[in-house]
C-alpha positions, 0 to 999 in steps of 0.5 A: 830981242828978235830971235838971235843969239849974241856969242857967247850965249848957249843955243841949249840951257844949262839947267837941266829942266829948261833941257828938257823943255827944250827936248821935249819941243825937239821931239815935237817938231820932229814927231809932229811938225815934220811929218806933215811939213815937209811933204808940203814942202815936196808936193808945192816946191821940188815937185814944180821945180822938177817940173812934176805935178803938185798933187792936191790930195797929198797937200790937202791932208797935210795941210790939215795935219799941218794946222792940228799942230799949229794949233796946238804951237798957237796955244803954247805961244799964247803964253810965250815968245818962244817953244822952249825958253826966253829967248830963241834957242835950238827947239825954235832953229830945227824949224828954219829949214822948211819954213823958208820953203813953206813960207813960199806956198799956199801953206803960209795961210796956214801960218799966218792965221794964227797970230801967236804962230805967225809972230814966232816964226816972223821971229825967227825968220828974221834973225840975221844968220 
């Protein structure tokens, strides 16, 4: 099943420890993913957009920061589809927004050499919403 959610099918699990899977990958996308991702995103997308210079020695260190974690995203997902649960659920979605701008740099190499990450987020980037 791509990563979609037929109606009527909850984004967030019922059972209380598959919620906290769920929060707990929650937190890492924010605590970790997100501290690196979207600076990436500012320095390789709004910066040319506004027509300001990328600069290099923010991407580097982000993108280094960046790939520690996708490290860690590519040992769990070795071992499942998904962060969370079965099929695509909220810890997946909170990543979408800055994956469609990072999917549009240098950054994606990142991405795309780790096989179990770049089939994930192929996953979730084709979902039809």
């Amino acid at each position: 099943m791509e990563c979609g959610v037929p109606d009527g099918i909850p984004l967030i699990p019922q059972d209380p420890k598959k919620m906290a899977i769920v929060s707990v990958w929650i937190e890492v996308e924010s605590q970790t993913f997100n501290t690196s991702a979207p600076k990436l995103s500012h320095e390789l997308v709004t910066n040319p957009v506004f027509g300001m210079n990328t600069n290099e020695r923010i991407v580097e260190e982000n993108q280094e920061k960046l790939g520690k974690v996708l490290d860690v995203y590519e040992s769990h997902l070795a071992g499942s589809k998904h962060l969370a649960v079965e099929d695509c659920g909220l810890a997946d979605l909170h990543h979408l927004p800055i994956l469609s701008h990072l999917f549009r740099t240098k950054t994606k190499a990142l991405f795309d050499s780790r096989r179990h990450v770049n089939a994930w987020f192929a996953d979730i980037l084709a979902r039809p919403a």
